[in-house]
C-alpha positions as CSV (number, residue, x, y, z in Angstrom):
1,X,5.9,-5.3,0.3
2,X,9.2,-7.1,1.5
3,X,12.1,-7.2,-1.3
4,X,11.1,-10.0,-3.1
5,X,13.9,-13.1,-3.3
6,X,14.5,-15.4,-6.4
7,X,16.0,-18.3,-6.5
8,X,17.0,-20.4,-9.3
9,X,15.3,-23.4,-10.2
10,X,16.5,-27.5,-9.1
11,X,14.6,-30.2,-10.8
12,X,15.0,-33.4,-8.9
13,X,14.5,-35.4,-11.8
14,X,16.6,-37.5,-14.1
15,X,15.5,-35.2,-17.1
16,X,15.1,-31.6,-15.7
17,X,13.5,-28.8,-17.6
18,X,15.7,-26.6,-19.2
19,X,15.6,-23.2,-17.7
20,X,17.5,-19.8,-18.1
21,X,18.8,-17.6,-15.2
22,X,15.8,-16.0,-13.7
23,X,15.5,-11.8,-14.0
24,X,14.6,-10.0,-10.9
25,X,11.3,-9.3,-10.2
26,X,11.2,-5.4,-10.6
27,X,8.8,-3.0,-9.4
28,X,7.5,-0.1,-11.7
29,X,6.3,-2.4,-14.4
30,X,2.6,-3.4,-15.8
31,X,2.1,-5.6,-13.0
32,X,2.3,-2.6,-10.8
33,X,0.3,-0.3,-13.1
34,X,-2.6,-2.7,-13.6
35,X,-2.4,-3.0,-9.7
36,X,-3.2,0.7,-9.3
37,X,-5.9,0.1,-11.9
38,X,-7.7,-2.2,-10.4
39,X,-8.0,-0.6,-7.0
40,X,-9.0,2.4,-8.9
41,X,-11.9,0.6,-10.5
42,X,-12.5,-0.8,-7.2
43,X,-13.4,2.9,-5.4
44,X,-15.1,3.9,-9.2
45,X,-17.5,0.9,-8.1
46,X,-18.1,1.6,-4.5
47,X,-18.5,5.3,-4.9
48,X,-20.7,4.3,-8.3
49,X,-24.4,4.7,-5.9
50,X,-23.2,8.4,-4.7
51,X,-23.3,10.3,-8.2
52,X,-26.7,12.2,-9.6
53,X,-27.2,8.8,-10.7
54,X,-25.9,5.3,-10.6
55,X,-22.8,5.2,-13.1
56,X,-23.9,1.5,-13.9
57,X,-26.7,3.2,-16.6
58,X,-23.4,4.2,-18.4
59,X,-21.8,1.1,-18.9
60,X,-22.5,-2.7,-16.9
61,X,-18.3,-2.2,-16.1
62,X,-19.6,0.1,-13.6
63,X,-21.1,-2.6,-11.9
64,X,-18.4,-5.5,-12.3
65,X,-15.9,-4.6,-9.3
66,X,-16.0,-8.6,-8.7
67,X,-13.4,-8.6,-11.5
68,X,-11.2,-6.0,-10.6
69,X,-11.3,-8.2,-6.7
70,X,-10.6,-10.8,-9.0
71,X,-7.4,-9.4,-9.9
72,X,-6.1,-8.7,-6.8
73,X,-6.9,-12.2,-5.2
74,X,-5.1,-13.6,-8.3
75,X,-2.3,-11.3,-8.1
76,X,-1.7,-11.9,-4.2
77,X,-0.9,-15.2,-5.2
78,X,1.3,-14.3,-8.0
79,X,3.3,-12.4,-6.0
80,X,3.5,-14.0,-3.1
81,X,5.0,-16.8,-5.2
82,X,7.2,-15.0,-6.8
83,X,8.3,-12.9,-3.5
84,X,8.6,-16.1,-1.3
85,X,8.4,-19.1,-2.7
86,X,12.8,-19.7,-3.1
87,X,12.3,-18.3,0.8
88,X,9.6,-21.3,1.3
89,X,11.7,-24.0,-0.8
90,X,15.0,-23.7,1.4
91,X,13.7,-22.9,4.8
92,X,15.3,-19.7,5.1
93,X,11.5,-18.5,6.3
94,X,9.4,-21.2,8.1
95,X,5.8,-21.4,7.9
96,X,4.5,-19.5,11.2
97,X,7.4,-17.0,10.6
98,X,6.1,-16.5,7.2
99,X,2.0,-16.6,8.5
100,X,3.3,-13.8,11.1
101,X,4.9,-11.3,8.7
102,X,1.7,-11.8,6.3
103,X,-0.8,-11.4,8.6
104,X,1.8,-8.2,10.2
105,X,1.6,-6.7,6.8
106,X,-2.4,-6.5,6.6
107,X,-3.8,-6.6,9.8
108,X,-2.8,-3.4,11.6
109,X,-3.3,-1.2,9.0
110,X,-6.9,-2.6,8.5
111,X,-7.2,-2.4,12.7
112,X,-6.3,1.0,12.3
113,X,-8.9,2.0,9.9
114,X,-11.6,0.4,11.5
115,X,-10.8,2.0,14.8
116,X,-11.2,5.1,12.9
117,X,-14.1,4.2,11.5
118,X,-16.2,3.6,14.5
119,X,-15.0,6.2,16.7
120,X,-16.1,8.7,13.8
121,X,-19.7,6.4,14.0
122,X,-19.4,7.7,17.7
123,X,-19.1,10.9,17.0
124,X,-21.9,11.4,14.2
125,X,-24.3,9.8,16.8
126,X,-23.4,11.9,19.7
127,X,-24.2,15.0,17.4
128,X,-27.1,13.5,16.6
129,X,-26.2,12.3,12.9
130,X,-26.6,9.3,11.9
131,X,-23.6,7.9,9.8
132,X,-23.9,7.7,5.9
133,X,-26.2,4.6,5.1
134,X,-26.1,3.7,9.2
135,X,-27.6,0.2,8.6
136,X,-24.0,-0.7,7.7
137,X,-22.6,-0.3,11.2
138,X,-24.1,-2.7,13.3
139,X,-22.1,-2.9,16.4
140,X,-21.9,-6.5,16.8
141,X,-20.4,-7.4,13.9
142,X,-17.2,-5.2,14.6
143,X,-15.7,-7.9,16.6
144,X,-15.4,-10.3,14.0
145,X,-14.6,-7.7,11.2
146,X,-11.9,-6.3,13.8
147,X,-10.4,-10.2,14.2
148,X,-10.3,-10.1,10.0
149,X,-12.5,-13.9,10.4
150,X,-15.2,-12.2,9.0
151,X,-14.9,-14.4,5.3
152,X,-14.2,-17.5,7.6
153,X,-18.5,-18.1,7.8
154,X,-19.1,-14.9,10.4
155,X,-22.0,-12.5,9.2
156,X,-20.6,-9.2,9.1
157,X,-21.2,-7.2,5.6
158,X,-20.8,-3.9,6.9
159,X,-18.3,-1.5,8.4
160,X,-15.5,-1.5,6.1
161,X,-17.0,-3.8,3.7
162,X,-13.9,-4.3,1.2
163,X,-11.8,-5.8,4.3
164,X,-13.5,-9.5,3.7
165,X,-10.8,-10.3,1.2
166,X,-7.9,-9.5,3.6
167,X,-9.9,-12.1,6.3
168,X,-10.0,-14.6,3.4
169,X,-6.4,-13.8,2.2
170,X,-5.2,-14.7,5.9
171,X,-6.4,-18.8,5.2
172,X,-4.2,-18.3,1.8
173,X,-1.5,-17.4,3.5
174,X,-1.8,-20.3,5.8
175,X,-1.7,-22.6,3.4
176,X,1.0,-20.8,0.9
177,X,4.0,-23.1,1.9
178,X,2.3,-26.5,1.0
179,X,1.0,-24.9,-2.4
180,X,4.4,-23.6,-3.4
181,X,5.9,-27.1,-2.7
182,X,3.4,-28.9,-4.0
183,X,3.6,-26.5,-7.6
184,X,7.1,-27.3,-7.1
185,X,6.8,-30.3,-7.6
186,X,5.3,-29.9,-11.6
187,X,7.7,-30.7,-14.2
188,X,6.2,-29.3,-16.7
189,X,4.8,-25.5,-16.8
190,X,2.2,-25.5,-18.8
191,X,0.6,-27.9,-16.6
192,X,0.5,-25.6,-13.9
193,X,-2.6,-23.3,-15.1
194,X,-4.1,-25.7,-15.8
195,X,-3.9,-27.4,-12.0
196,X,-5.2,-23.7,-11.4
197,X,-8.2,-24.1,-13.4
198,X,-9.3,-27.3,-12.6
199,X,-9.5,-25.8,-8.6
200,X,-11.3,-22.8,-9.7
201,X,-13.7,-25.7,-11.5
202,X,-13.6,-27.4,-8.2
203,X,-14.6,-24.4,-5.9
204,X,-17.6,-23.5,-8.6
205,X,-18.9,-26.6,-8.2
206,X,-18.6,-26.6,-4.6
207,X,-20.5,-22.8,-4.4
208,X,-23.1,-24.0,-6.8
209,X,-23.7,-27.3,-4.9
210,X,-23.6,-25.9,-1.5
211,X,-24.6,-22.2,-1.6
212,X,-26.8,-22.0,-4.9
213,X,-24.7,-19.3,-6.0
214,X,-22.0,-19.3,-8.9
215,X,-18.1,-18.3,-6.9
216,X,-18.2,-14.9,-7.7
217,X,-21.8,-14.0,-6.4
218,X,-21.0,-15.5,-2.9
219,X,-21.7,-13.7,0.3
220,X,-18.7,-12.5,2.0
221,X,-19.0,-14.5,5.0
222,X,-17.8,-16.9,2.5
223,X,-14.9,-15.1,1.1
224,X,-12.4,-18.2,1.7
225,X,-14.3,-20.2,-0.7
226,X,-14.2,-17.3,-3.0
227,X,-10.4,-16.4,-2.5
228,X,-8.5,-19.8,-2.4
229,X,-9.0,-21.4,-6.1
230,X,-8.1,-17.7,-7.4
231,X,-5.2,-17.5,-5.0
232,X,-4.0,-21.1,-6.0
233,X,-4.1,-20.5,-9.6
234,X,-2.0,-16.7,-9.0
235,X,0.8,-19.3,-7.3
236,X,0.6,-21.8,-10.5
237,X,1.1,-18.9,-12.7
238,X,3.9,-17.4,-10.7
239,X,6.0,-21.3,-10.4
240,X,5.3,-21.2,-14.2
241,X,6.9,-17.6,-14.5
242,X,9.9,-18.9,-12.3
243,X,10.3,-22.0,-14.9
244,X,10.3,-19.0,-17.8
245,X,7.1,-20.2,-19.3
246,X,6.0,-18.7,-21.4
247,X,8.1,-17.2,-24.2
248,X,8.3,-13.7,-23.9
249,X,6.8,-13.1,-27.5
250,X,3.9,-15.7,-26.2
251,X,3.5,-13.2,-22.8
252,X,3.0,-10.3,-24.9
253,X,0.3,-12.1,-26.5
254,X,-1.4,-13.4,-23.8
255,X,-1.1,-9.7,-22.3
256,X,-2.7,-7.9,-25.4
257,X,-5.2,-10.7,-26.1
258,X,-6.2,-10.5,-22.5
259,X,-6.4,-7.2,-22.4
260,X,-8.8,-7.4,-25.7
261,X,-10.9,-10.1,-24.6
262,X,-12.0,-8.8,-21.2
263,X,-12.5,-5.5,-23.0
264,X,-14.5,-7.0,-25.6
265,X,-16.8,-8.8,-23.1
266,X,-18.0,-5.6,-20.7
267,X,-20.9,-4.6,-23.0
268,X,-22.6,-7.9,-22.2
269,X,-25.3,-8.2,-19.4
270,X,-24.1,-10.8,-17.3
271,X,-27.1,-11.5,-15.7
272,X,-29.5,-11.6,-19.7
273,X,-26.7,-14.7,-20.0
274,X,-28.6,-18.4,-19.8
275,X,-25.6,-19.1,-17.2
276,X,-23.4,-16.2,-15.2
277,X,-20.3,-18.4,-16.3
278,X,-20.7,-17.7,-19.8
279,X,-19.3,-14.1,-18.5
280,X,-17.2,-15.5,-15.8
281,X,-15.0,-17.8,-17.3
282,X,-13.6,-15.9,-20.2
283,X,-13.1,-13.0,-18.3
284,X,-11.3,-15.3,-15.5
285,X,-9.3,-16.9,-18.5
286,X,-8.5,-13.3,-19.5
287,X,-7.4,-11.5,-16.0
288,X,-5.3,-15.0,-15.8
289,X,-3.6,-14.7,-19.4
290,X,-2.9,-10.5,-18.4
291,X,-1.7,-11.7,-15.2
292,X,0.8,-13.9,-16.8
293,X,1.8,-12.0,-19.6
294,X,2.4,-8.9,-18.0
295,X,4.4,-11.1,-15.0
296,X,6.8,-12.9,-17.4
297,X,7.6,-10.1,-19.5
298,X,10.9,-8.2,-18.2
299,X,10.0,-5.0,-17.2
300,X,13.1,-2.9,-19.0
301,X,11.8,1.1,-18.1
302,X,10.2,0.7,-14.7
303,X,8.4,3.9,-13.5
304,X,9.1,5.8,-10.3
305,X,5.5,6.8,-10.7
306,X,3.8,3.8,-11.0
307,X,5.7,1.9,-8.3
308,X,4.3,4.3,-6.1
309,X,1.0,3.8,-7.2
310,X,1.2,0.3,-6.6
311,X,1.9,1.4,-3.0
312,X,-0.6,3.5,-2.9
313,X,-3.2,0.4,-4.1
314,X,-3.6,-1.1,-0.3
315,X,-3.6,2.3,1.2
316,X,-6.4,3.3,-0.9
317,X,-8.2,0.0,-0.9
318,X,-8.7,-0.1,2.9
319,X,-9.6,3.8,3.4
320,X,-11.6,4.7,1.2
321,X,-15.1,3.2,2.6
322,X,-14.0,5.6,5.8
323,X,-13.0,8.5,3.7
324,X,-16.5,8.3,1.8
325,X,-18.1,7.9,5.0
326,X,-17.1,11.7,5.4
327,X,-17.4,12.3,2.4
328,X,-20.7,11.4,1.3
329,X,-22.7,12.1,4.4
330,X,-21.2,15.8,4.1
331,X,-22.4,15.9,0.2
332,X,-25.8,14.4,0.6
333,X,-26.4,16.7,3.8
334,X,-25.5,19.8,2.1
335,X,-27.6,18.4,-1.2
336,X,-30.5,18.3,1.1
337,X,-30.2,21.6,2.7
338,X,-28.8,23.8,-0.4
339,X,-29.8,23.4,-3.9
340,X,-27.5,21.8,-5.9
341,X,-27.6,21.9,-10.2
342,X,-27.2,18.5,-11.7
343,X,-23.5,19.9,-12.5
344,X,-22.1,20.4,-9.9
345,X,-23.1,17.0,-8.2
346,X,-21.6,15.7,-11.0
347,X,-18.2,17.6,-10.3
348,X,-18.6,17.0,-6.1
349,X,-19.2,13.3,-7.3
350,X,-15.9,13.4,-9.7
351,X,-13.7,15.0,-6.2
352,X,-14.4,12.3,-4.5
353,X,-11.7,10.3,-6.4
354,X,-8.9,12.9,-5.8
355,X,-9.8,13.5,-1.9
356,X,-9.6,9.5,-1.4
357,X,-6.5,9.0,-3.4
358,X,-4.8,11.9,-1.2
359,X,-6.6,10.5,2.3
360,X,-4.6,6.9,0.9
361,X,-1.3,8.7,0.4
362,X,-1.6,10.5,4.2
363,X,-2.6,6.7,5.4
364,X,0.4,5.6,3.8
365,X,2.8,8.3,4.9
366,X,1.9,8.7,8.2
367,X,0.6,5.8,9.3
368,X,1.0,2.7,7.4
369,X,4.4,2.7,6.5
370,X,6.1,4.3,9.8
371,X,3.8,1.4,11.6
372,X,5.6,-1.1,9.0
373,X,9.0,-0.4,9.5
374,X,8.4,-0.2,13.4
375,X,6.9,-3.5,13.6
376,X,9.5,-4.8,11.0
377,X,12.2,-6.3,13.4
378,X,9.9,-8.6,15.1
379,X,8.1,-9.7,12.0
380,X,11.2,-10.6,10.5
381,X,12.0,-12.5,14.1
382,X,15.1,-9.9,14.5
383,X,14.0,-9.1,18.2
């Protein structure tokens, strides 16, 4: 991520809003640890079908990786505001340059990957084994996955299936600079989530008129539809950050509280509910109150350790479909041919966590982040 710029805040109005200096937005802090979380919980849900067992008997958060995608979307917007929005305000980055640099940040490293991905289909096929669940890598939909327009309305739900929320991310970041100047324009903070809210509202109603489905259920050829109201409410949260709102004492309580609420609500069977938004809406309220709490609170002791993680989050989230590609047709091969105790599947089911967090950190040493500071020049317009 680029060094994020702050700026303080004007009010063009007779009776402005009453504001403090603003702190710098530091890395190392809860933002970042929650980050690394969530992309955890991600690869716990997609690797959930591979143990002796599906994990979801153990607990229905085994089967909820919509909220930890939730997160992410939300946070994107977050800190996109907070990273870029002063940049946006003043025109020291204009809209294509700031689309270019976006899409630069996600796109190669995702092209990468999926170049990977199918030459290793090629070579599984010309040994005369079929890939790990094959039915997922239909050749004609790697165009469109390759072209990251595969949430814009294209069918394409396999190859490397996490990837539709980076092609829905790519409309947000279209449309970042009006949303930033529009939130701008709010007086007052606390209206601000709620502006977030009523588009969430407006995109349910939209999925559930339209596609018969509540948001968070949609197919992700739809992903934009999905993406946007969450991305618009991360950048109404992050304007109301910049006007210090909330209190810090009132952040730390929306951050515990949050934290308690989405715990409490796990344990319930979304689907046993008369309505899916029963579940859905206080856990959105909740990843929206963590988001800000944890956001406006300064982080005082940032950790080495946990900014790294944070870096570590994309790396992992777009490799680790390919790595248990490898990984699980190698497992289920030798399960097949070699009998295996109930034990030690668990344990080869438990190294899969390890293996993908160390395949990230290779992606991102060797590959992501040399690519990134070559391309850097000409996505900051330098050359």
């Amino acid at each position: 991520m680029n060094a994020p710029v702050l700026s303080p805040i004007a009010s063009e109005e007779a009776t402005p809003v009453a504001v403090k200096p603003l702190r710098a937005f530091t890395r190392g802090g809860a933002l970042d640890l929650l980050r690394f979380v969530a992309s955890l919980l991600i690869v716990i849900y997609h690797f959930g079908a591979e143990g002796p067992m599906r994990i979801e008997r153990f607990g229905q958060v085994f089967s909820r990786g919509f909220l930890a995608t939730d997160f992410f979307l939300m946070l994107s917007g977050y800190v996109l505001g907070r990273a870029y929005g002063a940049s946006t305000l003043s025109g020291r980055i204009s809209h294509g340059r700031f689309w270019v640099r976006r899409v630069g940040r996600v796109w190669p490293g995702h092209l990468i990957v999926l170049l990977m991905m199918a030459a290793l289909v090629l070579v599984l096929n010309a040994m005369g084994t079929d890939a790990h669940k094959p039915s997922r890598f239909a050749w004609d939909q790697l165009p469109v996955q390759a072209l990251l327009v595969h949430a814009w309305g294209f069918n394409s739900d396999g190859w490397n299936l996490p990837s539709w929320s980076l092609s829905a991310l790519i409309v947000c970041y279209a449309v970042f600079p009006w949303l930033w100047r529009a939130a701008d324009k709010v007086r007052h903070p606390w209206i601000l989530p709620l502006i977030g809210a009523l588009a969430f509202a407006a995109c349910e109603g939209l999925a559930r008129l339209v596609f018969h489905h509540a948001l968070s259920d949609l197919q992700f050829r739809f992903g934009v539809v999905r993406a946007l109201p969450l991305f618009v409410l991360g950048v109404c949260l992050a304007r109301a950050v910049e006007m210090n709102w909330p209190s810090e004492k009132a952040a730390k309580a929306l951050l515990v509280g949050g934290i308690v609420v989405l715990v409490a609500m796990q344990p319930l069977d979304r689907y046993a509910l008369p309505d899916e938004l029963i579940f859905d809406i206080p856990c959105l309220i909740a990843i929206a109150a963590i988001v800000l709490g944890a956001g406006r609170l300064p982080v005082r002791h940032p950790q080495a350790w946990i900014e790294e993680g944070a870096k570590l989050s994309f790396a992992l989230f777009i490799t680790h479909i390919f790595v248990g590609v490898i990984y699980w047709s190698a497992v289920h091969k030798l399960i097949e041919t070699v009998p295996i105790g109930i034990g030690w599947q668990w344990l080869m089911w438990l190294a899969s966590f390890p293996i993908a967090m160390a395949a990230a950190w290779a992606f991102h040493t060797y590959i992501d982040q040399p690519l990134q500071d070559r391309l850097a020049p000409w996505l900051r317009g330098k050359r």
